[in-house]
Backbone bond lengths (Angstrom), bond angles and torsions (degrees), N, CA, C in turn:
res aa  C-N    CA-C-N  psi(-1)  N-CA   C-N-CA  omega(-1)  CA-C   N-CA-C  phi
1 X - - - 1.466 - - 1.534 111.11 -
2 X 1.425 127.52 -52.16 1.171 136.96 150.71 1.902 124.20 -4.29
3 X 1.773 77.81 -57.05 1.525 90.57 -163.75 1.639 111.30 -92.56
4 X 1.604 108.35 0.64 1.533 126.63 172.06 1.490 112.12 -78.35
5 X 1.348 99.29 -31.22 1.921 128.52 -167.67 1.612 100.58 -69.91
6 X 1.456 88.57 -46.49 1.371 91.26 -167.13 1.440 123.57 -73.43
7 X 1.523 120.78 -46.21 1.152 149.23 165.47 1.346 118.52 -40.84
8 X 1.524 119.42 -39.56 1.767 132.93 -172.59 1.816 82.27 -93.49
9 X 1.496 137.76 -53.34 1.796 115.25 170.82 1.583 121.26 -50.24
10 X 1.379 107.79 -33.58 1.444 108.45 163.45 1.452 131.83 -61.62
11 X 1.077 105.01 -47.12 1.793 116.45 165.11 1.107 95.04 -46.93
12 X 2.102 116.07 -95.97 1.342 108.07 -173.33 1.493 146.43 -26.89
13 X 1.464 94.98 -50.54 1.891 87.05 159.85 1.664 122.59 -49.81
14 X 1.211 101.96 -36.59 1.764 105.92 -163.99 1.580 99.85 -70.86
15 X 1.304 114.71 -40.11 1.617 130.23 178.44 1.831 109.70 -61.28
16 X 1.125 115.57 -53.26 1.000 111.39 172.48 2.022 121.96 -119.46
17 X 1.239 106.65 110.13 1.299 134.65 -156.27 1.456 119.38 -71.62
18 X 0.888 103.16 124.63 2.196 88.40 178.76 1.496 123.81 -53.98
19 X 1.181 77.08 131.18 2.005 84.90 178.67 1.530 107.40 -93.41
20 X 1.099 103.73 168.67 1.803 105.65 174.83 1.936 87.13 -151.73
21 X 2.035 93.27 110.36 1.198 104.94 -166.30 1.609 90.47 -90.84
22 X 1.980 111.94 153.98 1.514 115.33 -179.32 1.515 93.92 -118.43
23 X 1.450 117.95 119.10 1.712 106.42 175.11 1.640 109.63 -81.45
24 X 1.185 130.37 176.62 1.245 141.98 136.16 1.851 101.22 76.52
25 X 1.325 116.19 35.25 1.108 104.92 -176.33 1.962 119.49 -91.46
26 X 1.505 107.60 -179.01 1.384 109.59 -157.35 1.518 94.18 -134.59
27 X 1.278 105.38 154.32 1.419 110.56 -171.95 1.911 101.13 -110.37
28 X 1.165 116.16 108.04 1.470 131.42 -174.23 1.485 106.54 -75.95
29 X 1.306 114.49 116.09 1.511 117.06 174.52 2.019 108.04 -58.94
30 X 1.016 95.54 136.27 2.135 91.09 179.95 2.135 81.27 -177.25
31 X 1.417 73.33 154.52 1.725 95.21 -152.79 1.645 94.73 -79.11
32 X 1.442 120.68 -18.90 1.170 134.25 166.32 1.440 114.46 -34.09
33 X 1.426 92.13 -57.83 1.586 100.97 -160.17 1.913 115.82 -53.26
34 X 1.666 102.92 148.85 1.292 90.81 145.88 1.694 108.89 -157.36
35 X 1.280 134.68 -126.31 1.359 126.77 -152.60 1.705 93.70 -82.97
36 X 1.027 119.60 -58.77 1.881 129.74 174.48 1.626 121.49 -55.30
37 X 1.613 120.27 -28.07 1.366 115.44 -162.78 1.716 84.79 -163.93
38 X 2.207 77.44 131.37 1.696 79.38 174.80 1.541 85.13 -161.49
39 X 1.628 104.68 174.33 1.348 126.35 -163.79 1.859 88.58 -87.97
40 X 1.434 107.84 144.64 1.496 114.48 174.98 1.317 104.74 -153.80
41 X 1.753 106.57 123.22 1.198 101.50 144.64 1.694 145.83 -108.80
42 X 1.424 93.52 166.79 1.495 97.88 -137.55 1.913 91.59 -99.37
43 X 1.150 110.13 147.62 1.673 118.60 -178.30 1.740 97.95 -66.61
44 X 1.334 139.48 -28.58 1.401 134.04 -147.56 1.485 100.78 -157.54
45 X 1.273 112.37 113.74 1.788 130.87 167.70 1.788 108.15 -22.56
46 X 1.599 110.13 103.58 1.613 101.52 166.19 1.456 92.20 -122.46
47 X 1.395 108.73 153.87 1.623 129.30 175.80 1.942 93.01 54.17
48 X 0.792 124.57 32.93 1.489 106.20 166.13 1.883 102.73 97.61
49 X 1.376 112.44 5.34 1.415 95.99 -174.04 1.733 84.71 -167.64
50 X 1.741 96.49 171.65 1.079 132.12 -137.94 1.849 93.03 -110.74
51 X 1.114 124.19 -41.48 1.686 149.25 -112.23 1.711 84.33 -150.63
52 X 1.318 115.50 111.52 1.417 113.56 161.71 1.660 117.46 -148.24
53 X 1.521 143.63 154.40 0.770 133.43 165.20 1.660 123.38 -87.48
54 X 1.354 120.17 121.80 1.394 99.47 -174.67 1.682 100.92 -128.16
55 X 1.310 116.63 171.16 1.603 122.04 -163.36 1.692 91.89 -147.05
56 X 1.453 93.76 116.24 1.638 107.68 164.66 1.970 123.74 -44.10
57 X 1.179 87.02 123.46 1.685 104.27 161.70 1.823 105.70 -56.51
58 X 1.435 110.31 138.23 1.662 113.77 139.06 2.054 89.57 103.27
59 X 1.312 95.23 -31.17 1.805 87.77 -160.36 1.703 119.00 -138.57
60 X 1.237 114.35 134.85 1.504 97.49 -171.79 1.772 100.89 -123.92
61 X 1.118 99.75 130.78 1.479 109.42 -176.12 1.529 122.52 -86.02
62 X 1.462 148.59 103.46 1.500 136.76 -169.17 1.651 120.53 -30.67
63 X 1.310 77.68 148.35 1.610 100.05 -170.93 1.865 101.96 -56.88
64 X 1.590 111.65 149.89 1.349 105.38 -169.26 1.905 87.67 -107.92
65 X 1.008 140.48 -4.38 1.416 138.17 177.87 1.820 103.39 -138.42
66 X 1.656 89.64 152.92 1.360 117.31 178.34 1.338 123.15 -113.97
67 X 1.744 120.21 30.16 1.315 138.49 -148.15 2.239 96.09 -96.30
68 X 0.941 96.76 -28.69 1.479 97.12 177.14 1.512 127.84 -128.68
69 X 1.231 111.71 156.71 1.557 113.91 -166.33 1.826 109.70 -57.50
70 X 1.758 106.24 -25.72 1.392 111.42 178.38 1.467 117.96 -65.89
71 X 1.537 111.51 -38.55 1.126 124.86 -176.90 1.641 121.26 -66.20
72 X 1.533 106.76 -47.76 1.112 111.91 177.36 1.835 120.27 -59.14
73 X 1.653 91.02 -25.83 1.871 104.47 -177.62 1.567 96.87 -63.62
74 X 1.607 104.19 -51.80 1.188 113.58 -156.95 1.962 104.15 -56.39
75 X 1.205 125.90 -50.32 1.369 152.72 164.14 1.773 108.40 -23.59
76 X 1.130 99.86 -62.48 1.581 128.79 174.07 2.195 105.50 -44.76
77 X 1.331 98.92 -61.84 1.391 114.05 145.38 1.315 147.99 -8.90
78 X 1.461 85.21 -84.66 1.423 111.26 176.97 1.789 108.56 -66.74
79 X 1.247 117.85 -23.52 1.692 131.04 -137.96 1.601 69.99 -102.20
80 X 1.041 122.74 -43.93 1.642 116.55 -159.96 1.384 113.78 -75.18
81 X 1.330 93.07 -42.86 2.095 87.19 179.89 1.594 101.49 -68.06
82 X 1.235 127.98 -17.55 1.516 108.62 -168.87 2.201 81.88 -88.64
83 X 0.916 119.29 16.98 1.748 102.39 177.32 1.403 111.29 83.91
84 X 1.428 118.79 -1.19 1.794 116.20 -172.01 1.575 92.31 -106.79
85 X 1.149 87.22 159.35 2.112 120.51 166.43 1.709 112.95 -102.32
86 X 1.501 117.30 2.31 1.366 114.51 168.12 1.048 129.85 -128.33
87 X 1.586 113.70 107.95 1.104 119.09 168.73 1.581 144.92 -9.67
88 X 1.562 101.16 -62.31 1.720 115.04 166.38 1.122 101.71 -50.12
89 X 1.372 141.79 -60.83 1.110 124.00 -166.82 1.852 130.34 -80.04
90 X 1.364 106.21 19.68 1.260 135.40 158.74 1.537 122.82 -101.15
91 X 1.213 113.89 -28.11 1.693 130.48 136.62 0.960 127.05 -39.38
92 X 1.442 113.95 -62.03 1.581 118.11 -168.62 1.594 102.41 -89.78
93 X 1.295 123.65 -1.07 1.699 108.79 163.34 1.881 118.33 -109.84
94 X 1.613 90.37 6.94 1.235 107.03 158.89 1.625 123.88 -76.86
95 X 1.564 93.19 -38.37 1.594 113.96 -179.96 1.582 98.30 -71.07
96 X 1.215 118.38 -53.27 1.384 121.76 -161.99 1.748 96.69 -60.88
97 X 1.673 109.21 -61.18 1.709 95.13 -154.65 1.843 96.43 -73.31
98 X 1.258 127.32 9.59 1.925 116.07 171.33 1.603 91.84 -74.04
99 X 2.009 107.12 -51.77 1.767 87.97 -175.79 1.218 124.51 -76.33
100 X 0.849 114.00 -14.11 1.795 122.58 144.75 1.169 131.57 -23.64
101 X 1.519 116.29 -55.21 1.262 137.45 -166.39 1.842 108.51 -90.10
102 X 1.594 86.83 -41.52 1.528 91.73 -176.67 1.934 108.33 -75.84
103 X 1.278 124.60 -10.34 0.825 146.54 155.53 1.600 117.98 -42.36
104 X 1.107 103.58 -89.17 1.829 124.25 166.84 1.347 117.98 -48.30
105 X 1.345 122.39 -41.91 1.069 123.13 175.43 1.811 141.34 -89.85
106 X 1.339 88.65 9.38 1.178 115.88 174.18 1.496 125.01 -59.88
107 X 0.978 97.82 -40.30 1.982 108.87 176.05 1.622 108.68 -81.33
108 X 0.760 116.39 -3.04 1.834 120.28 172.33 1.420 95.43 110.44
109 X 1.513 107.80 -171.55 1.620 121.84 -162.48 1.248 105.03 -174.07
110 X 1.097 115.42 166.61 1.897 131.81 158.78 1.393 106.37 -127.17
111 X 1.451 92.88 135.31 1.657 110.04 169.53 1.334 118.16 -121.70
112 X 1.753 100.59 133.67 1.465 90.23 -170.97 1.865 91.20 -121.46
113 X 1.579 111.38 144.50 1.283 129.08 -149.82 1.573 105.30 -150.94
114 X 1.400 114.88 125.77 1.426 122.15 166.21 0.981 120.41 -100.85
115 X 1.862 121.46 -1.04 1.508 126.25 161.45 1.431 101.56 102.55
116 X 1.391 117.91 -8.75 1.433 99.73 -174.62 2.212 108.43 -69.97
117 X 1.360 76.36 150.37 1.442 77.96 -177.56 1.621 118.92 -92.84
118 X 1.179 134.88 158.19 1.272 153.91 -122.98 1.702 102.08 -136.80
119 X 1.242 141.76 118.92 1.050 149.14 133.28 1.402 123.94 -6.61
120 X 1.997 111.44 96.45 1.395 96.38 -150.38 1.545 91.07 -154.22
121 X 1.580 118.07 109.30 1.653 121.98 151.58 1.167 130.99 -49.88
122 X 1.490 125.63 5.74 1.181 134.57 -168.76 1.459 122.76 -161.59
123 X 1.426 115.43 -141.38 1.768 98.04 177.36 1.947 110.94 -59.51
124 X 1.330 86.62 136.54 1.808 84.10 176.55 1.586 126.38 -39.06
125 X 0.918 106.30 160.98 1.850 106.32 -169.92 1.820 105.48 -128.69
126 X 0.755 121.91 153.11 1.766 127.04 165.77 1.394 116.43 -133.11
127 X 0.797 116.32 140.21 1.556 123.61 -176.36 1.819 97.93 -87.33
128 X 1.357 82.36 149.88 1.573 99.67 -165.35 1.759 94.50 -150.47
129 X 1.231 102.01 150.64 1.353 123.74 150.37 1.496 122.34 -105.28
130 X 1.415 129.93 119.05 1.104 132.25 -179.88 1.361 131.80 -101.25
131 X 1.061 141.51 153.63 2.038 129.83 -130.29 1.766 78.12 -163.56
132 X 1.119 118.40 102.46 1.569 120.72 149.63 1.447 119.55 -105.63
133 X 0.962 139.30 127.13 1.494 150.04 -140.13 1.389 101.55 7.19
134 X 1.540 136.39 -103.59 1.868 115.12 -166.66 1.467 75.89 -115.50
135 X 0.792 153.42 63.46 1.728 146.44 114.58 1.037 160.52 -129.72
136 X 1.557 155.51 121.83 1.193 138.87 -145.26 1.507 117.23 -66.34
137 X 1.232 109.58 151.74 1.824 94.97 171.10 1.497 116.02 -74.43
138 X 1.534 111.95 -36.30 1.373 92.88 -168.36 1.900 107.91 -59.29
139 X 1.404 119.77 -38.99 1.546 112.68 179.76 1.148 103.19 -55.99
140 X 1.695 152.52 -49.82 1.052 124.36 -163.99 1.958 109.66 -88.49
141 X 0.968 124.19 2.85 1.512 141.48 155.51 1.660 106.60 -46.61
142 X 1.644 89.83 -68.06 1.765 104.81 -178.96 1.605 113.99 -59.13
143 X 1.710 114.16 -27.36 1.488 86.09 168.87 1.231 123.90 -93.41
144 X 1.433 108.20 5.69 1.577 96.57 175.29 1.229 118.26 -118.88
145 X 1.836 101.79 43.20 1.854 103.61 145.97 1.705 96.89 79.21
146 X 1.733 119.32 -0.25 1.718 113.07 179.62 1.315 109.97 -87.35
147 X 1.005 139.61 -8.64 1.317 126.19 -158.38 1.865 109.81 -137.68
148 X 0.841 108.48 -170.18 1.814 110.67 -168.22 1.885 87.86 -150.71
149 X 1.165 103.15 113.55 1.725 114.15 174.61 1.665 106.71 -59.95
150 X 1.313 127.87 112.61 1.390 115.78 -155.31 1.894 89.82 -177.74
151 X 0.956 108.20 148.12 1.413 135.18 172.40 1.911 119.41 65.09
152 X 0.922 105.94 -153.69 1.175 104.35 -152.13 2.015 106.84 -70.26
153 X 1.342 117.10 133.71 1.335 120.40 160.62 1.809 137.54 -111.47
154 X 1.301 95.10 176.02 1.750 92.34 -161.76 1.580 94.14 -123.27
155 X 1.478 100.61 168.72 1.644 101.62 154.80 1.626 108.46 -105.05
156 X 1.314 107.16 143.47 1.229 114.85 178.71 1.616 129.30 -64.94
157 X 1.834 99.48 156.96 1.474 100.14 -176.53 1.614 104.30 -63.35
158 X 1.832 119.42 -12.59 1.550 91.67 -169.30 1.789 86.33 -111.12
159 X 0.953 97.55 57.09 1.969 109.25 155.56 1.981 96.24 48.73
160 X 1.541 99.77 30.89 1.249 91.06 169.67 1.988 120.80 -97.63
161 X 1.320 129.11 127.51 1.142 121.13 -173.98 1.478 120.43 -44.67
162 X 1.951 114.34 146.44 1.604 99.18 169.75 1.248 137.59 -65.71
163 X 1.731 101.84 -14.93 1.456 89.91 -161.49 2.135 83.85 -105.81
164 X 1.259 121.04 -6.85 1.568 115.49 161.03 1.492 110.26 -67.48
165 X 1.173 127.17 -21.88 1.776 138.75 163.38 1.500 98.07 -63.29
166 X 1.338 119.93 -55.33 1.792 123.93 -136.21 2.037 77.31 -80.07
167 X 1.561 119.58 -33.64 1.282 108.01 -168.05 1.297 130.61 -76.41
168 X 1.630 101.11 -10.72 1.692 125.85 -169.99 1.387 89.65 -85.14
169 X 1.332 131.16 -49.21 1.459 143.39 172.62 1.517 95.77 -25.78
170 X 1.567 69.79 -82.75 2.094 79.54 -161.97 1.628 124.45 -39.49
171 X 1.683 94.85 -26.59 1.681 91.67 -166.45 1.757 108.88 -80.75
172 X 1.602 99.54 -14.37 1.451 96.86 177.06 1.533 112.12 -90.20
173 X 1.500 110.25 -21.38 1.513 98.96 179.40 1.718 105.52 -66.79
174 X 1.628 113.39 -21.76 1.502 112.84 -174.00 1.651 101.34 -57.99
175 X 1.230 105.14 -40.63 1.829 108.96 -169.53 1.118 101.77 -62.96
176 X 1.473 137.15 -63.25 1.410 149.99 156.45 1.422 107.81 -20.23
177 X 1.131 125.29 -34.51 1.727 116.74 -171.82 1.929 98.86 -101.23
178 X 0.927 101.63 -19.50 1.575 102.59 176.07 1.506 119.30 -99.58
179 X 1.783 121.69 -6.52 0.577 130.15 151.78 1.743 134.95 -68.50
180 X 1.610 81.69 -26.32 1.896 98.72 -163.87 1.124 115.45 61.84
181 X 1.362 115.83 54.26 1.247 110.43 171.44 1.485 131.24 -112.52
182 X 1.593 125.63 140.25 1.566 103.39 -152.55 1.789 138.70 63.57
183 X 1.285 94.51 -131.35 1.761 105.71 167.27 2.010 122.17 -64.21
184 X 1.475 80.74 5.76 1.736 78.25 -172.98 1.875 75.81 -128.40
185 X 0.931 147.77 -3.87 1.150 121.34 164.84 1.747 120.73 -52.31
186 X 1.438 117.90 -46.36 1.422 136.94 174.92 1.237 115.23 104.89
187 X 1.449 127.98 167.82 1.567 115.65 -151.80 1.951 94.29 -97.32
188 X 1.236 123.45 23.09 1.086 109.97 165.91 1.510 119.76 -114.00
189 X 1.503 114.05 -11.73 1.446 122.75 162.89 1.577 110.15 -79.89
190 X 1.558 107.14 -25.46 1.474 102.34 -144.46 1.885 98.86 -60.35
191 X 1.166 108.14 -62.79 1.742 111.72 179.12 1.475 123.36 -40.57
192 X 1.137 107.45 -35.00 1.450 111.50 -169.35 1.436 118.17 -92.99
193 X 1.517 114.74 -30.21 1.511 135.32 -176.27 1.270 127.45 -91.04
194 X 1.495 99.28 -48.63 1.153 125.53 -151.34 1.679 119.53 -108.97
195 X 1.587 124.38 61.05 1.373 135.71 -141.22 1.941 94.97 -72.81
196 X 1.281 127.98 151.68 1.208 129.54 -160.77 1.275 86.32 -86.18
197 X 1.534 98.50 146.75 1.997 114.30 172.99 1.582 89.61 -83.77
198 X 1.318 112.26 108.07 1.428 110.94 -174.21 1.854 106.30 -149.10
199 X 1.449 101.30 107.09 1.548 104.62 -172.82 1.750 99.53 -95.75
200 X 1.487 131.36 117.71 0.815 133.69 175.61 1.848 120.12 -24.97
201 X 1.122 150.88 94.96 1.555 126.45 166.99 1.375 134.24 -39.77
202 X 1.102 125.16 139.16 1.511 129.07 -158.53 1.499 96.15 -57.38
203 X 1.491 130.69 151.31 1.703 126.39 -176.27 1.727 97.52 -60.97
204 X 1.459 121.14 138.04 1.422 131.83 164.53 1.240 118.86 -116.55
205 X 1.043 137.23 153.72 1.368 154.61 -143.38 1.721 103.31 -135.20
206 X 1.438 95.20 117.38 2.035 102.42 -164.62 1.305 100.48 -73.96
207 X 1.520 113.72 127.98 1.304 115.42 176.65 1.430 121.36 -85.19
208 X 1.286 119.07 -16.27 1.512 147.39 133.09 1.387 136.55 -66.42
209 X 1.423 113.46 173.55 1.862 110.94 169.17 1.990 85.17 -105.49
210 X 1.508 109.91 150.35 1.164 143.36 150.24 0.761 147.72 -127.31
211 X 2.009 133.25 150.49 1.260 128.89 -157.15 1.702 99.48 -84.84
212 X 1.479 126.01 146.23 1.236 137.23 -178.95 2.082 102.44 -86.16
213 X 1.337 137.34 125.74 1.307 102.26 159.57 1.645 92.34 -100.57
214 X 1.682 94.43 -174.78 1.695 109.87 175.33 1.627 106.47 -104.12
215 X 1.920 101.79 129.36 1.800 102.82 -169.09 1.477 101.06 -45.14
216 X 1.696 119.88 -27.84 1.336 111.32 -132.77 1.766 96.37 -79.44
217 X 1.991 115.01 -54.74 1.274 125.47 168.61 1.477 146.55 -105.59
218 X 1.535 82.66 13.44 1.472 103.93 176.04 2.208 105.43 79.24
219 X 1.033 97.59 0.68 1.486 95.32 -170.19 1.744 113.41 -84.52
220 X 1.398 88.86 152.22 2.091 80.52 -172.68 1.364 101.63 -71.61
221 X 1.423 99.81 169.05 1.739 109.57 -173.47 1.675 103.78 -152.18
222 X 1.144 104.26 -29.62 1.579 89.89 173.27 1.519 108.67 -175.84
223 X 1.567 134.12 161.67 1.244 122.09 -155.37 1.745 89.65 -123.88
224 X 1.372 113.20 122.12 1.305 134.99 -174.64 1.580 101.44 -74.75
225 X 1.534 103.62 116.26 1.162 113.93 -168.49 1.828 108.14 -77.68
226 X 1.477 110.43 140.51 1.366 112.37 166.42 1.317 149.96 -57.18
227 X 1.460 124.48 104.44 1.438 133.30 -125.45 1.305 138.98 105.07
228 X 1.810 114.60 -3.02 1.225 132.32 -164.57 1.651 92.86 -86.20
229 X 1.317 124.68 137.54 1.122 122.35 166.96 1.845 131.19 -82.76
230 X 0.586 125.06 131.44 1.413 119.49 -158.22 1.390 113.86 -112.66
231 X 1.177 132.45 165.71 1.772 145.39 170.73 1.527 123.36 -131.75
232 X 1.021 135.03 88.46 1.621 134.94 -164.91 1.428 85.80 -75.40
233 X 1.922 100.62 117.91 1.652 106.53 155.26 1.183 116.99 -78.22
234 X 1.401 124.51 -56.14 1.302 136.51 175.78 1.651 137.64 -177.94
235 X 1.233 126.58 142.25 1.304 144.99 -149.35 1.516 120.52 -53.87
236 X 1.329 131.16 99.13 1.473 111.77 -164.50 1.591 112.55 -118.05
237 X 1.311 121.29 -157.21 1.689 107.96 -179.62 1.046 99.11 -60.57
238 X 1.962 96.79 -159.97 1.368 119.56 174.59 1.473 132.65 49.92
239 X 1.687 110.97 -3.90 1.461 103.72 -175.94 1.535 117.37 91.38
240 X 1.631 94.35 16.75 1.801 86.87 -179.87 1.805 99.15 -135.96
241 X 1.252 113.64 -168.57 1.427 121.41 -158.21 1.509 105.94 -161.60
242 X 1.540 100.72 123.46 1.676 115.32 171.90 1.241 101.03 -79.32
243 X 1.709 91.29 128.37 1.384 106.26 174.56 1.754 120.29 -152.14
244 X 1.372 134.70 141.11 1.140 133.92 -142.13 1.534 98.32 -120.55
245 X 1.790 126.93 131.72 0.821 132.35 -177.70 1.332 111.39 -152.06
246 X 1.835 123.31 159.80 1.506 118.40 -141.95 1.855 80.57 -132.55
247 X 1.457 109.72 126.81 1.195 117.73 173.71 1.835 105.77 -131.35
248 X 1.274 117.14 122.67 0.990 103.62 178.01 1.520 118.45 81.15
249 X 0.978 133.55 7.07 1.504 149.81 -170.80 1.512 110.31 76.02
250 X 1.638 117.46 6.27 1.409 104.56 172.81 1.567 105.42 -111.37
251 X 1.238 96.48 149.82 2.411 115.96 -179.68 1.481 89.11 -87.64
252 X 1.428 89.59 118.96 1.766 102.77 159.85 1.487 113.61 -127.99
253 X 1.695 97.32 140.20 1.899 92.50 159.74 1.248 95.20 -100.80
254 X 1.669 95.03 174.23 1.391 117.68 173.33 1.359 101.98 -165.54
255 X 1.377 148.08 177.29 2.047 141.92 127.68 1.316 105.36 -75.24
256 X 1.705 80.87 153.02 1.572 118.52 -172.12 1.618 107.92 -125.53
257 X 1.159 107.16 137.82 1.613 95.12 154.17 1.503 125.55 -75.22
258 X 1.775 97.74 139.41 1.535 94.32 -161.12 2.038 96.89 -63.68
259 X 1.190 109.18 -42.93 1.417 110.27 178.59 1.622 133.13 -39.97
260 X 1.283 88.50 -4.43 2.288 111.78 -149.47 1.831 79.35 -114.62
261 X 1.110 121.50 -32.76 1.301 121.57 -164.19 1.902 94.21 -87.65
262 X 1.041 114.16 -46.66 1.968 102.38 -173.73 1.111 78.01 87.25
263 X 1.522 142.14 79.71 1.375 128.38 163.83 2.226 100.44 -118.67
């Protein structure tokens, strides 16, 4: 019996994995970021640093640019589980659930992390689960129609199962799709109904020169000199961003690339 005792604590530990919880963390603006994976810093030194990138368990949020052949596949994807054939509009709820995120996450957070690392073209990533006051983001993501239940899952720090997680998911994305909300609205409500959750970004200052396009044809018009201070109105296709700037004592819009911005 002993050795039955022992064997079912062995399982359980192996089943459910140590976490290493981060309190009081901050969400770091970096051009990287978008609704699934973002730069955070952390109140207390883990792995040797302060500053880490981590990418949510259970849910993957649309791509915020259309700059590569992966992205655009990836887009194609994303566009399909919400029931659409257009891309942009798998963009623009990519755009929507990052200001979403940057939204919610504004008042601080805890992340809880077992270090595994994350699938990443760039600075390394870790998967994290994120806890803003008593709830995770990815569940409140899932009810509002941002995300597509997709990639890799965990069992939870409160010893709850993944796929009893993956089902709480699903039942809220059901509300979310019967709600029409977001990505389940469809790309023929989405423009007309459905106004972007979009909190202006604080004015930034180009640490670079950038190309200007025109709202009207998308064509360049002039290259925004480095040091110009800027105002993001709001998030549009293609990976770029209306934004209003004063040259000469006159306010102009034009698009930007969101990438050109360091946003």
């Amino acid at each position: 019996m002993k050795w039955i005792i022992f064997l079912l604590c062995a399982v359980s530990a192996s089943v459910f994995a140590e976490w290493t919880v981060l309190e009081n963390c901050s969400l770091v603006k970096n051009s990287s970021n978008d609704g699934d994976s973002f730069v955070v810093e952390c109140a207390e030194v883990y792995r040797g640093e302060k500053q880490h990138r981590f990418r949510l368990y259970f849910v993957d949020t649309a791509e915020t640019n259309a700059n590569s052949e992966f992205e655009k596949k990836r887009l194609k994807e994303q566009a399909a589980y919400w029931e659409s054939d257009d891309p942009d509009f798998a963009m623009r709820m990519g755009m929507r659930a990052e200001q979403t995120v940057n939204k919610i996450l504004r008042g601080g957070f805890t992340v809880y992390t077992r270090g595994d690392y994350a699938p990443s073209m760039g600075r390394p990533r870790l998967y994290a689960l994120i806890k803003v006051k008593d709830r995770w983001l990815d569940e409140i993501l899932a009810e509002e129609g941002l995300v597509r239940i997709y990639g890799k899952g965990c069992n939870l720090p409160d010893r709850t199962y993944a796929n009893t997680h993956r089902a709480r998911l699903r039942q809220l994305e059901r509300a979310a799709k019967a709600d029409r909300r977001n990505g389940w609205r469809g790309t023929t409500d989405e423009v007309k109904a459905a106004p972007v959750v979009f909190e202006p970004y604080d004015t930034v200052v180009q640490s670079s020169s950038a190309w200007i396009y025109s709202i009207k044809n998308g064509s360049k018009v002039t290259v925004l000199p480095r040091g110009t201070s800027v105002t993001v109105v709001a998030p549009v296709a293609q990976g770029r961003m209306r934004i209003r700037f004063k040259t000469n004592g006159t306010v102009y819009e034009g698009l930007c690339s969101k990438r050109n911005l360091e946003l």
